[in-house]
C-alpha positions as CSV (number, residue, x, y, z in Angstrom):
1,X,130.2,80.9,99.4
2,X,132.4,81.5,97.1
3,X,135.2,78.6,96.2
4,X,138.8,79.7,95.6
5,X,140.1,77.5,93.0
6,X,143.0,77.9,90.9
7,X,142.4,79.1,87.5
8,X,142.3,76.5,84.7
9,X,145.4,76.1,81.8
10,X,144.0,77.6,78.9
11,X,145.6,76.4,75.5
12,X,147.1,78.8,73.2
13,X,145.5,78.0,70.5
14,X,141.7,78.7,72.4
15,X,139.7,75.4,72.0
16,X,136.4,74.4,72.5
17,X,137.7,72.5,74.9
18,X,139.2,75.8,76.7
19,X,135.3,77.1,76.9
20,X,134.1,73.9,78.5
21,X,137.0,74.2,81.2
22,X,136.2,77.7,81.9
23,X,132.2,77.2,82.2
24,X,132.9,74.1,84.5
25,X,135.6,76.0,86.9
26,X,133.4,78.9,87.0
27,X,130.4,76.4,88.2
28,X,132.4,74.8,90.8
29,X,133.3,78.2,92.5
30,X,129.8,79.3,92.3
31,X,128.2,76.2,93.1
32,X,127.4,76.9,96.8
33,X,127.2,80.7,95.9
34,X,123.8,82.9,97.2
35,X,122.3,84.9,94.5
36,X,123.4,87.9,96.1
37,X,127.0,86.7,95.8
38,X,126.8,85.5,92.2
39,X,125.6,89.1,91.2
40,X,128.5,90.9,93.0
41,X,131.1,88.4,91.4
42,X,129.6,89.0,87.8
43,X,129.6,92.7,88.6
44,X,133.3,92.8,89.5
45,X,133.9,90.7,86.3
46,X,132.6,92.9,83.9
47,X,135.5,95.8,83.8
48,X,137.8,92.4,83.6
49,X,135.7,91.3,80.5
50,X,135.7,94.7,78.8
51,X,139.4,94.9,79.0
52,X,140.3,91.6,77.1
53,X,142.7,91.1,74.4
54,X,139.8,90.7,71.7
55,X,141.2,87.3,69.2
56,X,141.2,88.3,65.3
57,X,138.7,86.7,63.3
58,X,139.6,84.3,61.2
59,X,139.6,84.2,57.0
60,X,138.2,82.4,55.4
């Protein structure tokens, strides 16, 4: 099953901090998840993922 949780406040400025939030809200909704039901949410990520707003790299 998976868990409908609000998604998390993301900073603007895109922490390390942000990443940890994301990877532990993802985990709670897939916690109780079958395999089978992990796969199709990954699946229905990806055209999600592709689409992003890619950040520009920093200089250095």
């Amino acid at each position: 099953m998976i868990h409908d949780i609000p998604k998390p406040k993301i900073s603007d400025k895109f922490t390390i901090e942000d990443i940890h939030i994301i990877r532990e809200w993802t985990y709670e909704r897939l916690k109780d998840a079958t395999s089978e039901e992990k796969c199709d949410y990954y699946n229905k990520s990806v055209p999600d993922f592709l689409k992003a707003r890619m950040l520009p790299a920093k200089k250095t």
